[in-house]
C-alpha positions in Angstrom: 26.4 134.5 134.6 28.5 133.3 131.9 31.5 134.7 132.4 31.4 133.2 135.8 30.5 129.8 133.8 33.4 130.5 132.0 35.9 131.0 134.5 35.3 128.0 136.7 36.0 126.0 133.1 39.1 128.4 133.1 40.0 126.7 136.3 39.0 123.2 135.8 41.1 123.3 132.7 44.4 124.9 134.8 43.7 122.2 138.0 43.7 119.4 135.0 46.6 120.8 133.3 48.2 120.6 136.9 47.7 117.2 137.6 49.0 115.7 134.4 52.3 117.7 134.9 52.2 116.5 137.8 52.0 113.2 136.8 54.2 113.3 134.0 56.9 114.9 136.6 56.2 112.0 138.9 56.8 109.2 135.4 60.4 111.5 135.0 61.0 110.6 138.7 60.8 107.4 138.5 62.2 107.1 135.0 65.7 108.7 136.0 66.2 106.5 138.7 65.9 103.6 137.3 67.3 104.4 133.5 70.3 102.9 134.2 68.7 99.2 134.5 66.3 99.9 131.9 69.6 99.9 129.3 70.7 96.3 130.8 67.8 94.5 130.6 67.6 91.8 127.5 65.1 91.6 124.9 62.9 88.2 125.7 62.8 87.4 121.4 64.7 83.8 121.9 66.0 81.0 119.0 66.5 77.8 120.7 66.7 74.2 119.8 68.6 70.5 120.0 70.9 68.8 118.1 70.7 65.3 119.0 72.4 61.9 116.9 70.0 59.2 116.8 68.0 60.4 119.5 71.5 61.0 122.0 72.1 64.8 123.1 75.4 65.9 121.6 77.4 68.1 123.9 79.9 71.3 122.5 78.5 71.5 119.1 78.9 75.5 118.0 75.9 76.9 116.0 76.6 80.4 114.9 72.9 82.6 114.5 73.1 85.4 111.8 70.4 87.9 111.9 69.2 91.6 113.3 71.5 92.2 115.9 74.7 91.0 114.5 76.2 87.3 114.5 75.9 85.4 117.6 78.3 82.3 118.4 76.4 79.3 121.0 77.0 75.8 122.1 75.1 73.2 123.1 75.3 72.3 126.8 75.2 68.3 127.9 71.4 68.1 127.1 72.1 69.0 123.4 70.0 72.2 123.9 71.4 75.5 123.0 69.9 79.1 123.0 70.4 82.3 121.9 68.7 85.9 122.6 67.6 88.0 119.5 66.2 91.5 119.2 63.4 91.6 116.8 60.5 89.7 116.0 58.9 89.4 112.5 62.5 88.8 110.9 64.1 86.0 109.4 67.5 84.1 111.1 69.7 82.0 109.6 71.4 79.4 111.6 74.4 77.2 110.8 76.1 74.2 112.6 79.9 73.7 112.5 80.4 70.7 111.6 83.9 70.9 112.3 82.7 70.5 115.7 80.4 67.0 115.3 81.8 64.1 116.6 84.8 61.7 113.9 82.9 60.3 110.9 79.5 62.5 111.3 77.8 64.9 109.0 74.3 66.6 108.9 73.3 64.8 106.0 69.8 65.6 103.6 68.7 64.7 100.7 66.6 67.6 99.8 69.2 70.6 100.8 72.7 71.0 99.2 73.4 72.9 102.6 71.8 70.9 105.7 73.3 72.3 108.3 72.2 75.7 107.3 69.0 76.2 108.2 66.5 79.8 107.7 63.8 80.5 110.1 60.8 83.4 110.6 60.5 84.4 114.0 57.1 85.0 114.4 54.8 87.4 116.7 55.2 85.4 119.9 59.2 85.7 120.1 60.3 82.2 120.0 62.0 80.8 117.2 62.9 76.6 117.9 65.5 75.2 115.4 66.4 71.8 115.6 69.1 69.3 114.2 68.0 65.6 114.4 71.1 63.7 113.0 70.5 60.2 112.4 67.2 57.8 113.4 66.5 60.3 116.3 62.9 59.9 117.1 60.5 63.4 116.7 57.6 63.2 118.4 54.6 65.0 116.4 51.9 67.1 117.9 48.4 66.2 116.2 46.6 68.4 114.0 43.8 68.3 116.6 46.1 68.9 119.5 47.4 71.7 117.8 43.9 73.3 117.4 42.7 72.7 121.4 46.1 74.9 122.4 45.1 77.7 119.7 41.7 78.1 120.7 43.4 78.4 124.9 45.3 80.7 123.2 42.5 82.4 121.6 40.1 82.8 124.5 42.9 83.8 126.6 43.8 86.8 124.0 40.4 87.4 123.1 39.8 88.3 126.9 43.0 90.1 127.2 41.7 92.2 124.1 38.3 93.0 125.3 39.4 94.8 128.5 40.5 97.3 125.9 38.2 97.2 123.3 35.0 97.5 125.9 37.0 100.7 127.0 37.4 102.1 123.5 33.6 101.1 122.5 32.4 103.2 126.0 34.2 105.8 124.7 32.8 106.0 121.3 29.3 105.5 122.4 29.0 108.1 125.0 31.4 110.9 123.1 31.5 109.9 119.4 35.1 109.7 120.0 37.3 107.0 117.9 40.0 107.3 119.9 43.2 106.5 118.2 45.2 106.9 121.1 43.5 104.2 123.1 46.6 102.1 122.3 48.9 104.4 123.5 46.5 104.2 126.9 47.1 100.3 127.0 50.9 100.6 126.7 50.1 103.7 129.7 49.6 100.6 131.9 52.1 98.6 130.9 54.6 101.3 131.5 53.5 102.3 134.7 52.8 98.9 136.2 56.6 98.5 135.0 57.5 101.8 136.8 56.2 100.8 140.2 56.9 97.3 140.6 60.3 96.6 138.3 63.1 95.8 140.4 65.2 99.0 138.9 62.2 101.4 140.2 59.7 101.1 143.4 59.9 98.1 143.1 57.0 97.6 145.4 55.0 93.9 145.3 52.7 93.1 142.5 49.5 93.4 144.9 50.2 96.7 145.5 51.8 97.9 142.3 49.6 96.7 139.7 46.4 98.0 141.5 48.4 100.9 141.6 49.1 101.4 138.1 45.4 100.8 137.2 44.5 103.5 139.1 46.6 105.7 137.3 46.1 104.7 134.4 42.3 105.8 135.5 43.4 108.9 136.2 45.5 109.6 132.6 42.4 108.9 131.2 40.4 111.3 133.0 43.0 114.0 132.5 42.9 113.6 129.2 39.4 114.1 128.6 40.0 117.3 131.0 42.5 118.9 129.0 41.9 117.4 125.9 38.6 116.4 124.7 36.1 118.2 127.0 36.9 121.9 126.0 36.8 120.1 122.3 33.4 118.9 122.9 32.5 122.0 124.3 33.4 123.6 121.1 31.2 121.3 119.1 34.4 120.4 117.0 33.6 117.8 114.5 33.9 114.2 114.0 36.7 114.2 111.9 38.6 116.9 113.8 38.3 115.2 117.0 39.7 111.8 115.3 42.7 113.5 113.5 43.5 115.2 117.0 43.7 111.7 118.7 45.7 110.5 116.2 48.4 113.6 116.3 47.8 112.3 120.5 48.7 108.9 120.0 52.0 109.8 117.6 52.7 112.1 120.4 52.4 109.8 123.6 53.8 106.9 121.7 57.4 108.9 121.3 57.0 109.8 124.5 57.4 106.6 125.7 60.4 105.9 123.5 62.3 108.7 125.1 61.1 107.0 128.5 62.0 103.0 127.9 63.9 103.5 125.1 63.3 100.9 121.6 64.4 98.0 123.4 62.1 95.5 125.5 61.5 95.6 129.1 60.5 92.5 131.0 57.6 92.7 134.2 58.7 90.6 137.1 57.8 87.3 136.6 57.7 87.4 132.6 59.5 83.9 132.1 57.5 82.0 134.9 57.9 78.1 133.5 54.9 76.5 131.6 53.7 73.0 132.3 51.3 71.0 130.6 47.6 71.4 131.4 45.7 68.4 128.6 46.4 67.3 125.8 49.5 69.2 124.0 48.1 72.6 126.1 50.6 74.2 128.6 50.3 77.4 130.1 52.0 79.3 133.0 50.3 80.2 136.4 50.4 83.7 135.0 48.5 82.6 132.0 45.3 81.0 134.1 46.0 83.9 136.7 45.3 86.4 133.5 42.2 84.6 132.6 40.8 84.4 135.5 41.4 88.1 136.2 39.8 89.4 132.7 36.7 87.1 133.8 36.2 88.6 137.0 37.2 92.1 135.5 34.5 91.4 133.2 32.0 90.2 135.2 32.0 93.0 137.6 31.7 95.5 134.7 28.6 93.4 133.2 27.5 93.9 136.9 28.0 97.7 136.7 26.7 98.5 133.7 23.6 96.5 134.3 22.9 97.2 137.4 24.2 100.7 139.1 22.5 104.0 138.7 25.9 104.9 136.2 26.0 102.0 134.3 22.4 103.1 133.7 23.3 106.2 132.6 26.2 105.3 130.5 23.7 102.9 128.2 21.1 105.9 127.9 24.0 108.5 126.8 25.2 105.9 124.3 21.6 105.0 123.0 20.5 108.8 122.9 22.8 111.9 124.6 20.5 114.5 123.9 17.1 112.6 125.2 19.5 111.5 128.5 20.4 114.7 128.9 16.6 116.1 129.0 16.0 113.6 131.2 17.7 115.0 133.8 21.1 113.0 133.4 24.6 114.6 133.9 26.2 114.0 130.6 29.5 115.6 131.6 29.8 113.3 134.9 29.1 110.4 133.4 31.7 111.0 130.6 34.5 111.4 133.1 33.5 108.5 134.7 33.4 106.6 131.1 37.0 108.3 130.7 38.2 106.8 134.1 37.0 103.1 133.4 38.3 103.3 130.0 41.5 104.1 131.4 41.8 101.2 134.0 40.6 98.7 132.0 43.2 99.8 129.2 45.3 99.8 132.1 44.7 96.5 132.8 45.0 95.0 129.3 48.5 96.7 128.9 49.8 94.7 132.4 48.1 91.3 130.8 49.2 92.3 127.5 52.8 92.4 128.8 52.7 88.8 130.1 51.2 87.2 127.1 53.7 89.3 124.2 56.2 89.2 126.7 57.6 92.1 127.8 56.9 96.5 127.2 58.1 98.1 124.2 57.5 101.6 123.4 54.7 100.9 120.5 52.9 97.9 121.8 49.5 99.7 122.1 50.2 100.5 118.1 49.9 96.6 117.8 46.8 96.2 119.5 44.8 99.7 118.1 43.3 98.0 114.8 42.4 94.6 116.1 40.9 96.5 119.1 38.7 98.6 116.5 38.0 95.2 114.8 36.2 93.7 118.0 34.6 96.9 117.9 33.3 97.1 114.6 32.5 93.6 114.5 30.3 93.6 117.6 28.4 96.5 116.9 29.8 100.5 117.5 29.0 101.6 120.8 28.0 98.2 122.7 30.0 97.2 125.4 28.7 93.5 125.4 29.5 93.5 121.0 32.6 94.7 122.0 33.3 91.9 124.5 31.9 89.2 121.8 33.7 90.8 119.0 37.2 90.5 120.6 36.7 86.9 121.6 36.3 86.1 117.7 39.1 88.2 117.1 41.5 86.3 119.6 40.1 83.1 118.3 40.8 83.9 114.8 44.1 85.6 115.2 45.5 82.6 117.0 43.7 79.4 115.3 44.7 81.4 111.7 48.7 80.6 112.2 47.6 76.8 111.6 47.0 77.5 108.2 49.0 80.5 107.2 52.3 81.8 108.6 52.4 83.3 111.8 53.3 86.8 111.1 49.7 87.3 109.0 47.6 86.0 111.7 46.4 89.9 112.5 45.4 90.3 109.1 43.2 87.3 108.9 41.1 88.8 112.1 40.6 92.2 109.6 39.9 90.0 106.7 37.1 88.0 108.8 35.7 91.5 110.1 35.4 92.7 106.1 33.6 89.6 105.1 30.9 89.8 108.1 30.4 93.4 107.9 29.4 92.9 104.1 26.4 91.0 105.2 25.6 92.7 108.1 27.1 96.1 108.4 25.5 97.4 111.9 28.1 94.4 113.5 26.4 91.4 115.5 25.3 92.7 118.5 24.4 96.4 116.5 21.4 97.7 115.7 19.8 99.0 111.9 19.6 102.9 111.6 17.5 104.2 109.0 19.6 107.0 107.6 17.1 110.2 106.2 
């Protein structure tokens, strides 16, 4: 009997091994035809801004922008408005008006600089970098401190939902395998990729209704794969705790250079990714991709509430994570319900990458990187292994991370998300929707 057991594992392991080399052949399809375009497409990172003389747009003023990528030479167009596309994020610019170029008689003039029209900036983690030249009595008009903090807390739901597509996936994961998965970011940036793959205007470009559906179903199926070739025979072999996570991080290293060699260290943009914003209340504005995003991750969630509540899986998958040897006495099929756990963490990581690639803007190669730890602080902070702490966790965690830039610069805003989760877990170290375990 067992070496028939062990045979049809034999072949489950080979069919799995096919399919993702199959898929992966598929991903090198695509990818070749459409390299070419991948190499011309721009980075979205943009440092724009006005220059203006008492309140009047000035017209053929050169501003030269000095930073990563070299020295870049603009001009403002009839509106006073000028722009210029940068590489990198997280770095600081230095930009400097001509004044050789102002109008008879003018001169940026201040006070409180012995260089005024030179001007440093930090671009911080949302790409856009405004710097501005008001010469004169030009009016500014001032956005209130209270207006400020109703369009980070928009901000915050909207990237607090976004980031609990993922972590609910991650926190499935862990509760019904013991699994920390450290290559659940590389899963997320899976998506991303693939949503690119099949709807970017350089590949299949085939319509977003079809595409991105698409892509979430593959990414289902990279998820189930994985836990075919990967961390079923693992399991299997009772490896331990700390094995298993130092494989998924050697995983996640792996896949993320993978998809270096595929989109290369540049950006890639998702059709659609510079959609115009108009105002909402107040000082908000978002996009119709923005409120389309929301509204998605509601409904995504929702349904998955639904599920997990409600159908005979869902069912299951709460028992396994509450106590996997007592379900599996009962009678349930632990292995079946882990590949089914493997296939909605996979979409829904899926889906957060496509969402993900709309709010950054755009794919790079080691987005997923970005989003691993603050993922694993929703985690931690709702409570390991509960979907719904999970969910409640990341919507303090995308409040926090996006309220925090009022206060402190933008480019610490993650960290203030892991300094909150230190401070909670201090006083209550199970997370908030966890439960005490008596240890001995």
């Amino acid at each position: 009997m067992r070496p028939t057991i062990e045979a049809g594992s034999r072949l489950s392991r080979i069919r799995a091994i096919s399919a993702l080399i199959a898929l992966f052949i598929v991903f090198c399809g695509i990818f070749v035809t459409s390299a070419p375009a991948l190499a011309a497409e721009d980075d979205p990172y943009r440092i724009s801004g006005n220059v203006q003389l008492d309140g009047e747009p000035l017209e053929g003023i050169v501003l030269t922008v000095d930073g990563p990528g070299g020295l870049q030479e603009v001009e403002t167009d009839e509106n006073g408005q000028w722009s210029a596309q940068v590489p990198e994020r997280g770095e600081v610019y230095t930009v400097t008006l001509d004044e050789n170029t102002l109008p008879e008689g003018i001169a940026v003039v201040d006070e409180e600089s012995d260089t005024p029209n030179v001007k440093e900036a930090e671009m911080g983690q949302g790409g856009r970098l405004s710097v501005n030249f008001f010469i004169g009595e030009g009016e500014r008009n001032v956005t209130s401190f209270f207006d400020q903090l109703v369009q980070r807390l928009v901000q915050g739901v909207s990237f607090g939902l976004m980031l609990a597509l993922g972590a609910v996936g991650l926190t499935l994961v862990y509760g019904t395998t013991g699994i920390s998965n450290f290559a659940h970011g590389e899963m997320v940036t899976f998506g991303a990729i693939a949503g690119f793959l099949i709807v970017g205007p350089a590949s299949l470009a085939l319509p977003w209704w079809l595409g991105y559906p698409l892509a979430i179903v593959l990414s289902g199926v990279f998820g189930l794969v994985l836990d075919m070739i990967i961390w079923r025979p693992l399991r299997r072999r009772r490896v331990g705790v700390v094995q298993l996570m130092i494989v998924s991080i050697g995983l996640s290293l792996a896949l993320r250079y993978i998809f270096q060699y595929m989109i290369g260290g540049g950006t890639v943009q998702l059709p659609g990714g510079n959609a115009p914003r108009f105002d909402l209340f107040g000082s908000v504005s978002m996009s119709v991709i923005d409120m389309v995003s929301i509204a998605i991750s509601i409904v995504v969630i929702v349904i998955f509430a639904l599920w997990l509540n409600r159908s005979r899986l869902g069912k299951a998958t709460r028992a396994i994570s509450d106590n996997p040897s007592l379900a599996a006495a009962s009678g349930i099929d632990v292995d079946h319900v882990v590949r089914v756990v493997w296939i909605v963490a996979g979409s829904l990581a899926g889906l957060a990458g496509i969402l993900f690639a709309y709010y950054r803007p755009g794919i790079k190669w080691d987005m997923g990187a970005q989003l691993l730890l603050l993922m694993f602080a929703a985690v931690v902070l709702g409570g390991l292994g509960t979907a719904y702490g999970a969910l409640v966790g990341a919507l303090i965690v995308g409040i926090l991370v996006e309220t925090s830039s009022l206060w402190i610069p933008a480019d610490l805003k993650y960290a203030s998300a892991l300094l909150i989760l230190i401070v909670i877990l201090l006083f209550r170290p199970q997370g908030i929707l966890g439960r005490s375990e008596r240890i001995g």
